[in-house]
N, C-alpha and C positions, 0 to 999 in steps of 0.2 A: 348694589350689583351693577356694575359696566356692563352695557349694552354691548355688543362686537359685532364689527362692521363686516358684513356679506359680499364675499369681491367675487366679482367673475370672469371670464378669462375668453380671448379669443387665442388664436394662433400668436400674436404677438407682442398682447396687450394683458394685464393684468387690471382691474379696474372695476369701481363704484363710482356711478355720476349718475347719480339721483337728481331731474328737475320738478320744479315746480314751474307748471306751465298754466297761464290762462288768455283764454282769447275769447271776443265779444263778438256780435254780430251786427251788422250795421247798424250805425243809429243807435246804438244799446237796445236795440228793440227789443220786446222780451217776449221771442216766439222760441224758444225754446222751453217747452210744456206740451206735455201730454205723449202723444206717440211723436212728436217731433224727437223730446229729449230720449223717449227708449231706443228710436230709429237710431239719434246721432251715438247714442253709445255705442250699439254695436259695428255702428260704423266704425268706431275710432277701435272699438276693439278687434273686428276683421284686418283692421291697418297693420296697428300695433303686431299683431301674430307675425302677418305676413313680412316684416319688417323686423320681425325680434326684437322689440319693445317688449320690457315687463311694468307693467299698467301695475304700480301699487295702489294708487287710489285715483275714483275719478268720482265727480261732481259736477250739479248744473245746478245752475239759478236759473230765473226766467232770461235774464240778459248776459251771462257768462258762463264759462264751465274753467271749472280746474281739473289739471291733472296731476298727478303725483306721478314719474317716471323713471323707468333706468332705463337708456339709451349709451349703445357699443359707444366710444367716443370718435371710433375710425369711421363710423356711418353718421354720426351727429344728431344733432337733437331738430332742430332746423329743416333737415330734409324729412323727416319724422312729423313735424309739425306742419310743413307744406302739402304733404303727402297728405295726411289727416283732414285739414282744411277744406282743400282742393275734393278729395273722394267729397264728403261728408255735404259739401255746399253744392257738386254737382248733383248728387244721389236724393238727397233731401228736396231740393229745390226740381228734380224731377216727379217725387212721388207723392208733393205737398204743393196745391198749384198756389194757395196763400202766400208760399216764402216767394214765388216771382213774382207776384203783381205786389205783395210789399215792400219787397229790395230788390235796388238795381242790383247788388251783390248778397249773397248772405255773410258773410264776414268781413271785418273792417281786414286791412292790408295790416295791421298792425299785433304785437303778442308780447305779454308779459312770461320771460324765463328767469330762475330765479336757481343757482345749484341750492341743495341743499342740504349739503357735506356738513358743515359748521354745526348747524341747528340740530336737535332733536327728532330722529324722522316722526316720532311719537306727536310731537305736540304738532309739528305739520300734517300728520295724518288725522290726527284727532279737528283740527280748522279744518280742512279740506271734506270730511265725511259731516263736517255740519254745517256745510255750507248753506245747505239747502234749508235748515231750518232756522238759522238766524235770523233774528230781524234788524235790519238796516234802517238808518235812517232813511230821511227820504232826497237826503242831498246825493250827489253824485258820489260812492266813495272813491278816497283818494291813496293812492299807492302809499305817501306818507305814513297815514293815518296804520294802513295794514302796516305795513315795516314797524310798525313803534309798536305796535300791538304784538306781533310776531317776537318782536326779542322784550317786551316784556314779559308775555310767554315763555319763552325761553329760559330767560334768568328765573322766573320762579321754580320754572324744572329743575335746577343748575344747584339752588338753594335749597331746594327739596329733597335733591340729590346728596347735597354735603348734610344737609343735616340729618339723614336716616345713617350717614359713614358717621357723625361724630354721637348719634345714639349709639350704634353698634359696637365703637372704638370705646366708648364707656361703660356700656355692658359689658365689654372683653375685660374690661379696667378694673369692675368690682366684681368680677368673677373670679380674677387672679386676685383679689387684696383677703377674697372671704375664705378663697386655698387657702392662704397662708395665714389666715389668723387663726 
C-alpha cells in the first residue's frame, strides 16, 4: 500500500515541506532534562502554533532535540527556527537560573535542517520518537554516521515495500492460475 502524501495550501501556494530539524546547546552541554526539557517543549510548541507550524514529532536528548516539521515555505523554516531558539533560550534561561551561570548562551549559533520529502516520514518519525532512548556511543556523533544510518533505513523500508507488492502480485498470480484450472 502507497503511502500519499498530505499537501496543504495557503492563498498561493500549494505545498508539503516537512523538516527535520536539530539544534544543541552550547557546549553540547546536556541541560536539557527534567523540567528544563518539559519547559522547552512547550515553548517550542506555544511557537509553532503561533507561527502555524505543524510540529509532527519532537524529541530531546540531554544535549540536542529534534524536530520533525511542516513549515508554509512563504514563511520559512529559518524564521521558525530562530523564533524557537531565541523564545525558548530567553524564557528558559529566565526561569532556570543554572542555564545562565552555565552558558554564556544557551544555544550554539548553529542547526541541522534536513527536508524530508524523499525519505519515508515513517522511518524518520519512528528515529526521531526514539531518540531519547537510544544508546549512543560515547564519542561525539557524527552527521555522517546518522545519514548512512538514515538511508540504510530507508532502503530497507523501500525493499520491504517491494517485497509485500511482489508477495501480493503472486498471490493475485495463483489465484488467477487456480480459476482457471
Amino acid at each position: 500500500m502507497k503511502a500519499t502524501i498530505q499537501y496543504k495550501s495557503n492563498n498561493n501556494i500549494v505545498y508539503s515541506c516537512k523538516y527535520h530539524i536539530v539544534w544543541c546547546p552550547k557546549y553540547r552541554r546536556k541541560v536539557l532534562v527534567d523540567q528544563v526539557e518539559i519547559r522547552l517543549k512547550q515553548i517550542i510548541l506555544e511557537v509553532a502554533q503561533e507561527l502555524e507550524v505543524e510540529i509532527l514529532e519532537m524529541e530531546t536528548d540531554k544535549d540536542h532535540i529534534h524536530i520533525l516539521a511542516e513549515v508554509d515555505p512563504s514563511f520559512g523554516v529559518m524564521k521558525f527556527i530562530r523564533t524557537a531558539k531565541g523564545r525558548s533560550s530567553r524564557l528558559l534561561r529566565q526561569e532556570f537560573a543554572h542555564l545562565r551561570t552555565r552558558l554564556p548562551t544557551l544555544w550554539t549559533n548553529s542547526c541541522f535542517i534536513s527536508s524530508v520529502g524523499g525519505a519515508p516520514l515513517e522511518v524518520i518519525k519512528q528515529y526521531i520518537a526514539n531518540q531519547q532512548n537510544s544508546e549512543r556511543p560515547k564519542q561525539k556523533n557524527k552527521w555522517k554516521d546518522y545519514v548512512n544510518r538514515l538511508q540504510a533505513e530507508t532502503l530497507q523500508f523501500k525493499q520491504e515495500q517491494a517485497d509485500r507488492q511482489t508477495l501480493a502480485s503472486l498471490w493475485h498470480l495463483l489465484q488467477s492460475l487456480y480459476r482457471f484450472a
